[in-house]
C-alpha positions as CSV (number, residue, x, y, z in Angstrom):
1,X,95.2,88.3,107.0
2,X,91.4,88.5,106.8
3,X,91.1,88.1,103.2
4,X,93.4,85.5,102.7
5,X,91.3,83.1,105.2
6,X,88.3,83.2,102.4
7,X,89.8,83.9,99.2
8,X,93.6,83.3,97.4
9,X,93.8,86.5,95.7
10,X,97.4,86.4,94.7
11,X,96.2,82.9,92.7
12,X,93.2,83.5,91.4
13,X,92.9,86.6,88.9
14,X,88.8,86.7,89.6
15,X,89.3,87.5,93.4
16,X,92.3,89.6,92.2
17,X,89.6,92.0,90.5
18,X,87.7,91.7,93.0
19,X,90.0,93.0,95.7
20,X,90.9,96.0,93.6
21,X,87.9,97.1,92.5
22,X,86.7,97.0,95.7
23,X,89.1,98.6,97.3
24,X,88.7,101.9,95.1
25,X,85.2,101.7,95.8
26,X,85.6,101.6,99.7
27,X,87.6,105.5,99.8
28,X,84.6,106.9,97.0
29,X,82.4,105.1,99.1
30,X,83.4,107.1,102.3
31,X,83.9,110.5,100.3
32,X,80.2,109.6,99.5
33,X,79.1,109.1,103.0
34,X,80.4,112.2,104.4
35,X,78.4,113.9,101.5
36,X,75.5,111.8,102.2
37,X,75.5,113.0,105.7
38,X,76.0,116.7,105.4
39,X,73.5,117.0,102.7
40,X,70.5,116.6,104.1
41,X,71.0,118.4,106.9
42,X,73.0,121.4,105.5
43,X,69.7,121.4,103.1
44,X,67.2,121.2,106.9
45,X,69.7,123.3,108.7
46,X,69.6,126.1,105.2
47,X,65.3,125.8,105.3
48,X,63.7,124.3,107.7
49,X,61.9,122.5,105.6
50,X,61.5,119.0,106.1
51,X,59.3,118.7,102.6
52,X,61.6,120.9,100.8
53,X,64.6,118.7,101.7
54,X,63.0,115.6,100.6
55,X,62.2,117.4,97.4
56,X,65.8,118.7,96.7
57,X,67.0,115.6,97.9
58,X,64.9,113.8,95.3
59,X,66.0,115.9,92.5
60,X,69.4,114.1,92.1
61,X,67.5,111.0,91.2
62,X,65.3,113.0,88.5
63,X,68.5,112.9,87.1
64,X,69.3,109.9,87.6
65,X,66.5,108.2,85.5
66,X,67.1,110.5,82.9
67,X,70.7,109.6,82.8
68,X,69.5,105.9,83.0
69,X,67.8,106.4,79.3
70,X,70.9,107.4,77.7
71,X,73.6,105.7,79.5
72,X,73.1,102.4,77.9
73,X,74.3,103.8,74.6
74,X,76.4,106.7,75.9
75,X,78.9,103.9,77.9
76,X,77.9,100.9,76.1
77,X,81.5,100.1,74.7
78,X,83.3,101.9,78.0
79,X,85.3,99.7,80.8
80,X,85.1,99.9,84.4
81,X,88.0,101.7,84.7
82,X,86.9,104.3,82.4
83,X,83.2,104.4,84.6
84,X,84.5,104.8,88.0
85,X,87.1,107.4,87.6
86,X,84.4,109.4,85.8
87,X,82.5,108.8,89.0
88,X,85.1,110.0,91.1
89,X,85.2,113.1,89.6
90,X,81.4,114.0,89.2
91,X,81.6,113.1,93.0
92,X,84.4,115.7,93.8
93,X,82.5,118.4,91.9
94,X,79.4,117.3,93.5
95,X,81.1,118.1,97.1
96,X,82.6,121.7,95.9
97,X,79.1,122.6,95.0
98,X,77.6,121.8,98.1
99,X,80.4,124.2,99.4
100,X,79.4,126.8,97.6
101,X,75.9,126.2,98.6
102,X,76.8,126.0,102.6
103,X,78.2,129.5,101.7
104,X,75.0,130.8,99.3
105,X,72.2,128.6,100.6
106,X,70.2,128.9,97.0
107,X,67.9,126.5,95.9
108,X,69.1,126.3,92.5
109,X,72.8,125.8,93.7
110,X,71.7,122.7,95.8
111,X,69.5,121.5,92.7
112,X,73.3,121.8,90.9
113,X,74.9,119.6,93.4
114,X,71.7,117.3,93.1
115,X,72.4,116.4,89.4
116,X,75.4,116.2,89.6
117,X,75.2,113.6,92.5
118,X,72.7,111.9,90.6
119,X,74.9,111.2,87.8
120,X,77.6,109.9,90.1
121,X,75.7,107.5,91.5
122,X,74.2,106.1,87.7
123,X,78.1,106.5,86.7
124,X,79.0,104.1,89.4
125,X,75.9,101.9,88.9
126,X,77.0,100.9,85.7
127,X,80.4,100.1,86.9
128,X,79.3,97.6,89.2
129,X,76.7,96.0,87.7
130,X,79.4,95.8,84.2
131,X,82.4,94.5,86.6
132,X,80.3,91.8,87.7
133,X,78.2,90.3,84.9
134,X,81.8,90.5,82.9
135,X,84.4,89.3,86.1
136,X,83.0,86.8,87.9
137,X,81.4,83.3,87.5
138,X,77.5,82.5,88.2
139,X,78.5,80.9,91.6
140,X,80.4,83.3,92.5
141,X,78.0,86.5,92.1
142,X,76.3,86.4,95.0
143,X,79.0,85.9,97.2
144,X,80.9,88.6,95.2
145,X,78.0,91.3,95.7
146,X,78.2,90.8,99.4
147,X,82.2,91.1,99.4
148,X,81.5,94.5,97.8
149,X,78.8,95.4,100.1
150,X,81.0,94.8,103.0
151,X,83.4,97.0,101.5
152,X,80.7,99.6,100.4
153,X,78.5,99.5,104.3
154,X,82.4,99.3,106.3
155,X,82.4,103.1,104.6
156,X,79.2,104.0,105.1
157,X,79.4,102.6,108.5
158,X,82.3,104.9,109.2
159,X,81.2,108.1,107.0
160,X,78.2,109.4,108.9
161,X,80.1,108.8,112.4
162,X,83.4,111.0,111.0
163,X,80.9,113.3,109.4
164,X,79.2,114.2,112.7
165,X,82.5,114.4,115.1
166,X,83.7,116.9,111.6
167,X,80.7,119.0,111.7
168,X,81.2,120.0,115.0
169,X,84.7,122.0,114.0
170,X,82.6,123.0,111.2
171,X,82.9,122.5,106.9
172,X,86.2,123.1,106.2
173,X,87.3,119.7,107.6
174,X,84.6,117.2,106.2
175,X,85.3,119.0,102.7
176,X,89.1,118.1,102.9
177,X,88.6,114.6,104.2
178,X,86.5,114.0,101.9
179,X,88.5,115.4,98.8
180,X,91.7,112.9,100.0
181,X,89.3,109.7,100.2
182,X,88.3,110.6,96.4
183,X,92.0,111.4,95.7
184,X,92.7,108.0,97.2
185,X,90.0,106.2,95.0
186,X,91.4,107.7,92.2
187,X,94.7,106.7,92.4
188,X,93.6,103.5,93.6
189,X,92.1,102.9,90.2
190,X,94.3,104.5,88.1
191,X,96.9,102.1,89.8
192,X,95.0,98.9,90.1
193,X,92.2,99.7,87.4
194,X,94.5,97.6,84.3
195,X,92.6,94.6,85.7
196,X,89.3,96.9,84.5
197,X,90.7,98.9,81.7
198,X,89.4,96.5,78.3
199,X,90.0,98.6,75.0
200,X,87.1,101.3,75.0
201,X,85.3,102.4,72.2
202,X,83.0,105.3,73.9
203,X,81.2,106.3,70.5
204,X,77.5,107.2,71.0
205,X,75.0,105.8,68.9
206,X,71.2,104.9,68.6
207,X,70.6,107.8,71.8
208,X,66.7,107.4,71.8
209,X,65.6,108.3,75.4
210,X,62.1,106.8,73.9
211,X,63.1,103.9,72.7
212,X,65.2,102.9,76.0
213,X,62.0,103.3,77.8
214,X,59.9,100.9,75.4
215,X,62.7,98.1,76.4
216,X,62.9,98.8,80.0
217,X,59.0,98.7,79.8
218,X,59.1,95.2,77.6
219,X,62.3,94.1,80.5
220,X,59.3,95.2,83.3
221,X,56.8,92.4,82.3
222,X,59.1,90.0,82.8
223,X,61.1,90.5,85.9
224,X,58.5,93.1,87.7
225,X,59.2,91.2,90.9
226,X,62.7,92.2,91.5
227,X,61.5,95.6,90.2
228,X,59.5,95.7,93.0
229,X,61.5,94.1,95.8
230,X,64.3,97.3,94.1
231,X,61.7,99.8,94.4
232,X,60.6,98.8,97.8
233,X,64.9,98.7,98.7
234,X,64.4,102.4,97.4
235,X,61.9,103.3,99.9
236,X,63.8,102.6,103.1
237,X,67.3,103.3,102.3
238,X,66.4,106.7,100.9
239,X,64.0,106.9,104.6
240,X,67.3,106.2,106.4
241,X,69.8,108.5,104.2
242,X,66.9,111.4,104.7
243,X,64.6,111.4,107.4
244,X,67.4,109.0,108.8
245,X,70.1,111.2,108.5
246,X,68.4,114.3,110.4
247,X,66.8,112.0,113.1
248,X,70.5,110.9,114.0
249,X,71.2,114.3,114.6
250,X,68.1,115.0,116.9
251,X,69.0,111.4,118.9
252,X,72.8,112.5,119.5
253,X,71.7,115.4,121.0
254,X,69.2,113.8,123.3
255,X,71.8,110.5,124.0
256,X,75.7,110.5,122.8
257,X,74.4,107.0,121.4
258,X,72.3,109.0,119.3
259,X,75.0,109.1,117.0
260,X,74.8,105.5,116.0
261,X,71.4,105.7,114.7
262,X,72.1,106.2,110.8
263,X,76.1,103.9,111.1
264,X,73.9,100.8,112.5
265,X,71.9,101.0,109.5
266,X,75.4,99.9,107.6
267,X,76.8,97.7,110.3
268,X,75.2,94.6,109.9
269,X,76.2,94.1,106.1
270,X,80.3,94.6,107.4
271,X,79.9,90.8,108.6
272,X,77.1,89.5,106.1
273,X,78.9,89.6,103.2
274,X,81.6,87.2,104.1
275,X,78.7,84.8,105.1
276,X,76.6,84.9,102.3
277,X,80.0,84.1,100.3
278,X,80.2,80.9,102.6
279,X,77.0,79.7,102.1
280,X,77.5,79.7,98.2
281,X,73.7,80.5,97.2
282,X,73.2,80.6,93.6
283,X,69.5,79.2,93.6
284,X,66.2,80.6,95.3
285,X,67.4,83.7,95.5
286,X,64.3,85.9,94.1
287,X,62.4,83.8,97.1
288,X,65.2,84.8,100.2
289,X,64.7,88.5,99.0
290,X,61.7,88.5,99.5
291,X,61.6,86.4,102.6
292,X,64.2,88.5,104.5
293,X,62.9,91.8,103.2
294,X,59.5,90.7,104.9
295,X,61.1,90.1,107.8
296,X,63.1,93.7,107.8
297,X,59.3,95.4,107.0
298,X,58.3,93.3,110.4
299,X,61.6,94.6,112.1
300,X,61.1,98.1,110.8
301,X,57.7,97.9,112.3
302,X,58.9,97.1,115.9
303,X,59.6,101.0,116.0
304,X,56.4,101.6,117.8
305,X,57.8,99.6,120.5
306,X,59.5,102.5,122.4
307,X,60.9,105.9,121.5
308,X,63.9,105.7,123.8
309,X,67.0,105.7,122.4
310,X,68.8,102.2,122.6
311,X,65.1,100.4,121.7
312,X,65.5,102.8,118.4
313,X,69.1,101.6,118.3
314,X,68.2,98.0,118.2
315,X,65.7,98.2,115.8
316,X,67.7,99.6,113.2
317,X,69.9,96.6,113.8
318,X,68.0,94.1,113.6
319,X,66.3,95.6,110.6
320,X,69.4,96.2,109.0
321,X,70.6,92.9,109.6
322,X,68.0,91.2,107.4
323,X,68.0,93.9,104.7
324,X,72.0,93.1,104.5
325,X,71.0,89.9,103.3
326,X,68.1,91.2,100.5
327,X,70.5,93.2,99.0
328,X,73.4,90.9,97.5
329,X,70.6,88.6,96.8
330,X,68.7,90.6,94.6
331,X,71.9,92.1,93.1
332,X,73.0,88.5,92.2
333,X,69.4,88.0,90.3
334,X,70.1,91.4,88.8
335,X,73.5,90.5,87.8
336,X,72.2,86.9,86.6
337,X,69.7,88.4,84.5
338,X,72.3,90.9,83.1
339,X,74.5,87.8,81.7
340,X,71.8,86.5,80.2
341,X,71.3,90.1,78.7
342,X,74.4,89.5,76.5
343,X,75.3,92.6,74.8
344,X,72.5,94.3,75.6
345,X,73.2,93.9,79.0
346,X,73.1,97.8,79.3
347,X,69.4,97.9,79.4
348,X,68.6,95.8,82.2
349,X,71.0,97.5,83.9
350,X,69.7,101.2,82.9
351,X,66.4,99.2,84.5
352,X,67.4,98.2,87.7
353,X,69.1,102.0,88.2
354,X,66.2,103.5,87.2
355,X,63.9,102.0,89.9
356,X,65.8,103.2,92.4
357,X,65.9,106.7,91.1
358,X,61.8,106.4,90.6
359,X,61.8,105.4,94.6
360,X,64.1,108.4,95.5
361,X,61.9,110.6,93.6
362,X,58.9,109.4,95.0
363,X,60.1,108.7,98.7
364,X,62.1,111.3,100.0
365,X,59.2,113.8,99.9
366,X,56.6,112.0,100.9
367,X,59.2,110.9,104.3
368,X,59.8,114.4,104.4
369,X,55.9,114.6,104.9
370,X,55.4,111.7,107.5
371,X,58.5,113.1,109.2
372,X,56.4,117.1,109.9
373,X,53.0,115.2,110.7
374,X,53.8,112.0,112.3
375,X,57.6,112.5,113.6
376,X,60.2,110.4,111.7
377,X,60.6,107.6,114.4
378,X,56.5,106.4,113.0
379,X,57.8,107.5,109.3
380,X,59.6,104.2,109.9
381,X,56.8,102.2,111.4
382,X,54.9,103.4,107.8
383,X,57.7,101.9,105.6
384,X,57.6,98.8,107.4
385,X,54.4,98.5,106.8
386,X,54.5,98.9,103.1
387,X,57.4,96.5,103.1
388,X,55.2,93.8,104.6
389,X,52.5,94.1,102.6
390,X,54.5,94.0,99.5
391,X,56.6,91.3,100.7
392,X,53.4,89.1,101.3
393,X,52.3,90.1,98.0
394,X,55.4,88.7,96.0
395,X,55.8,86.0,98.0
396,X,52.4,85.0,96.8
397,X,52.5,85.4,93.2
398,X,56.0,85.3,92.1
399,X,56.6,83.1,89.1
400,X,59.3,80.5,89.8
401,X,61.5,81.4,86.8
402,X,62.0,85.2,85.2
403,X,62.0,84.4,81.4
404,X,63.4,87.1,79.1
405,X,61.8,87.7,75.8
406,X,65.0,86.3,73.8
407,X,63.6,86.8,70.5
408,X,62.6,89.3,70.5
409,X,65.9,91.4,72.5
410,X,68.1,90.0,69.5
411,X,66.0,92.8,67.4
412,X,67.3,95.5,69.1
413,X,70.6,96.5,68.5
């Protein structure tokens, strides 16, 4: 078997975890990308509104930063376990919602399914970031967070493409797909979750939405270049997963290959992971990120090439293919930095989620915007752009070593 080439799972209780927890995450994962799919263009399809759907679609991470601020506290004591099955469900209710809103196209009833999506996503943040600083070794992290990204981009690889054959026949079956992938995540969990399940104590104390802002602020002086390389990661995966998702649509009509536009996005990182786990990085990774995300910015930028189909097609690949490596590299400085955190390893965490919530507020919008005056295939060119620019920039100034104010954190709890 596949896994059993890179990793002895039955002998080593770390890869054990791994396995399981990843494997729950692959079926919410899917469930998610059918949603992530139909959203934006139910919302497009319900308006025609390319503004408004970036402003809806932004909403859910308006509640995302607000959850951010309380979370910390809220689940500072919960367990993985506890995390994703929460997830799970906040997902499912998120999808009945957007039912309802196929049915009554209100704005307030999408703005419903918005927050609640927002929380699912901050829900199953948390998770993550807490199974990894707790589970597995500093050697391993980076190679861990692409093992999970191969299992997260394999289902958001095949999401979008069952989405679009299951829109076709219309709602009814996308909904009931979806609901049996969450189903199967859940019992995935509940079955395999005792390697996640730690004794709980989910009191709430201390919940001071100010004061969690004054540490994420006091966090932001000292590690403000991965909050930039996370806010910049913001700005083109919420272009792909809005402008994106609608543009595949327009493409598939024009070329059956079309289709592919939004999956190739996810393709690269199916193979990545298990190569980046290989090559065992665990120093100079703040200086890769930034590297390979100038590079996708470049990539991104090779949009103005050609508007024909298969040049769009490569493009996204070859972008995509150096943003699969940016990602488990930054996650691994994230999750690095959250060790170090100790048992207020909730705040930094809080941080990094809240930085991609403050790019989905700002972004989708102004994509939206690019999208009605420029056409979405040059929204792209713009975002590579900005990646380059900022890229450069970090690359420049970045301070060999992100020191955390010790001292002064051991005052806060």
């Amino acid at each position: 078997m596949l896994f059993r080439r890179y990793f002895t799972f039955t002998s080593d209780p770390m890869w054990l975890k791994v396995f399981s927890f990843s494997l729950s995450l692959f079926f919410i994962a899917l469930a998610d990308a059918m949603i992530s799919f139909w959203a934006p263009n139910l919302i497009q399809t319900s308006f025609g509104n390319s503004v408004l759907t970036g402003f809806i679609i932004s909403f859910q991470s308006v509640i995302g930063f607000l959850a951010d601020m309380v979370f910390p506290e809220i689940f500072k004591k919960s367990s993985v376990r506890r995390l994703t099955l929460l997830a799970i469900i906040v997902s499912g209710i998120t999808l009945y919602l957007l039912v309802a809103a196929s049915v009554k196209p209100f704005v307030l009833l999408f703005l419903l399914a918005m927050a609640f999506w927002g929380v699912y996503y901050e829900l199953l943040g948390f998770a993550r970031s807490q199974f990894i600083a707790d589970s597995v070794g500093l050697p391993f992290r980076v190679g861990v967070c692409g093992v999970m990204d191969t299992f997260r981009n394999l289902a958001y690889f095949m999401g979008p493409l069952m989405a679009a054959n299951f829109l076709l026949k219309g709602n009814l079956l996308l909904v009931t797909v979806a609901s049996l992938f969450l189903l199967t995540g859940f019992v995935a969990m509940g079955f395999l979750g005792k390697h996640h399940a730690k004794p709980v104590s989910p009191e709430v104390k201390k919940m001071n939405p100010i004061q969690e802002l004054k540490y994420w602020s006091i966090l932001s002086e000292h590690v403000w270049p991965m909050v930039l390389v996370t806010l910049v990661l913001g700005f083109i995966e919420s272009t792909f997963w809005t402008t994106g998702a609608v543009w595949t649509e327009t493409l598939a009509r024009e070329n059956p290959l079309g289709s592919l536009f939004l999956p190739f996005f996810s393709l690269p990182s199916l193979f990545m992971g298990f190569l980046i786990v290989k090559l065992k990085i665990y120093q100079g990774k703040k200086r890769l990120s930034q590297i390979f995300l100038l590079f996708t910015g470049i990539a991104l930028i090779g949009f103005l090439g050609s508007d024909k189909v298969v040049w769009q097609l490569v493009v996204v690949l070859i972008s995509a293919l150096m943003l699969s490596v940016v990602f488990p590299l930054a996650e691994g400085v994230y999750s690095d930095l959250v060790a170090r955190l100790g048992k207020e390893k909730g705040h930094m965490i809080g941080l990094t989620s809240s930085v991609v919530n403050v790019a989905y507020i700002i972004w989708p919008p102004v994509a939206g915007f690019l999208a009605y005056e420029i056409g979405p295939r040059l929204t792209f060119v713009v975002v590579g752009v900005l990646t380059v620019v900022i890229s450069l920039l970090l690359l420049l100034i970045t301070p060999k070593k992100l020191k955390l104010p010790q001292k002064e954190i051991k005052t806060w709890d």
